[in-house]
C-alpha positions as CSV (number, residue, x, y, z in Angstrom):
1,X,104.7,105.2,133.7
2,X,107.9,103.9,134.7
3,X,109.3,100.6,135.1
4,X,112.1,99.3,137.0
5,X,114.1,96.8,134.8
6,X,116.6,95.1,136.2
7,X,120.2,94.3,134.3
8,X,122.3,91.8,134.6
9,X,126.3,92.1,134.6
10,X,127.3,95.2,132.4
11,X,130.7,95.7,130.2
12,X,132.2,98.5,129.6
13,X,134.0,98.7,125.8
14,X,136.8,101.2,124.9
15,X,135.7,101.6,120.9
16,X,139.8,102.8,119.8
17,X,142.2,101.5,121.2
18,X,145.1,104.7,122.6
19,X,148.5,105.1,124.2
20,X,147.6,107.1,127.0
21,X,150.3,109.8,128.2
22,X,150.7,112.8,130.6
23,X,149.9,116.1,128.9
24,X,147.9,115.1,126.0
25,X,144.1,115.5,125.8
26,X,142.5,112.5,124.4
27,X,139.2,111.4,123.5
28,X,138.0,108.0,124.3
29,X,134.8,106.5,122.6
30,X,133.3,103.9,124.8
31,X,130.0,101.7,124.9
32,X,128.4,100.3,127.9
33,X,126.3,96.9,127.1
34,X,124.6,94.9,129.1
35,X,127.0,91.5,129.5
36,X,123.6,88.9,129.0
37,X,122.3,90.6,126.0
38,X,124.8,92.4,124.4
39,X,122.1,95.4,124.7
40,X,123.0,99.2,124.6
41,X,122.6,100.6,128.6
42,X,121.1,104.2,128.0
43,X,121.9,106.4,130.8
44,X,125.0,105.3,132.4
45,X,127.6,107.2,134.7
46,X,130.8,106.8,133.1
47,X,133.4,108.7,135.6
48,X,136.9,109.0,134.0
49,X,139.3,109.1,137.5
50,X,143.3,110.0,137.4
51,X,145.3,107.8,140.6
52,X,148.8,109.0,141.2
53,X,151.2,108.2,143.2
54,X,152.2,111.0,144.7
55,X,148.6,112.8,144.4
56,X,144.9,112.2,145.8
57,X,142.9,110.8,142.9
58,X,140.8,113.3,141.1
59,X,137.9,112.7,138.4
60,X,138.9,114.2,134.8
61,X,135.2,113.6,133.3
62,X,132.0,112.5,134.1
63,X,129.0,111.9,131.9
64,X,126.0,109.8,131.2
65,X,126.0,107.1,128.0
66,X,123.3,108.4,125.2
67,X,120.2,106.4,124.1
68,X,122.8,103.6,122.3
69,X,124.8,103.4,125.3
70,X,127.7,105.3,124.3
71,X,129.9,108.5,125.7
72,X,133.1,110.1,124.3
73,X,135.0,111.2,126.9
74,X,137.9,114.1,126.2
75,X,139.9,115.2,129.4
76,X,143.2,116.6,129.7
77,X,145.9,114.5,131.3
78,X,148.0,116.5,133.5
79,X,151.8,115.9,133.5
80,X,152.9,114.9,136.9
81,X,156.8,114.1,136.6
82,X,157.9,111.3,139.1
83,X,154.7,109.9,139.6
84,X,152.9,106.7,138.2
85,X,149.6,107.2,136.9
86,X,146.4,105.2,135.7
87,X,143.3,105.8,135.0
88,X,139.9,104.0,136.5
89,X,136.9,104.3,133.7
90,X,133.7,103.3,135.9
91,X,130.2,102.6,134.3
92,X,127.3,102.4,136.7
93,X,123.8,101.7,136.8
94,X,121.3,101.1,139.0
95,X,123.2,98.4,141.2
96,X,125.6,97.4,138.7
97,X,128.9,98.8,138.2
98,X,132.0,97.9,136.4
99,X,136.0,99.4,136.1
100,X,138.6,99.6,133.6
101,X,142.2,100.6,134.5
102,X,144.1,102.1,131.9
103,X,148.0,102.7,131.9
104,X,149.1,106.5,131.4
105,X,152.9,106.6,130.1
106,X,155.0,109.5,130.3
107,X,155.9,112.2,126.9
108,X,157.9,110.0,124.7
109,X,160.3,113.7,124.2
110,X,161.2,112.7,128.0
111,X,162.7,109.4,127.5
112,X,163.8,110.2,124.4
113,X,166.2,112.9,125.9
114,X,167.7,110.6,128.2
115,X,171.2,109.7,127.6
């Protein structure tokens, strides 16, 4: 037997906080609640996506949320010298969807070298 339920607004929640930069490989813990209830969402599509400016964007992972609503998503950021980048962080379900933009900086060693 299955049931449709339906959600209201959902949130998507970054569990540690990280300085994102080019060429590292992080892992980011997330959570996606349900934004009435505070309630896990089980099941979500959490799509990590890298937008450049000089490139066409490309997803870096993709994954469902486990039965308490969470993913960890690890991904390799590539370097790409002379352009801007960000990442989007979507959740979805059902109808509802929601986006985080994240910041990606460049190697620390590269501004450091600058005279």
């Amino acid at each position: 037997l299955q049931t449709n339920v339906r959600l209201s607004a959902i949130r998507l929640e970054l569990l540690d906080e990280q300085c994102l930069e080019e060429g590292t490989r992080p892992t980011l813990r997330m959570k996606v609640i349900e934004e009435g209830s505070d309630a896990a969402v089980p099941g979500a599509a959490v799509v990590v996506r890298l937008i450049s400016t000089e490139d066409e964007p490309r997803d870096l992972f993709a994954a469902a949320t486990d039965d308490e609503g969470f993913v960890e998503a690890s991904f390799d950021v590539p370097e790409l010298p002379g352009a801007d980048l960000a990442l989007t962080i979507t959740a979805e379900v059902g109808e509802q969807r929601t986006v985080l933009r994240q910041f990606v900086g460049k190697p620390l060693s590269e501004s450091a070298e600058s005279p």
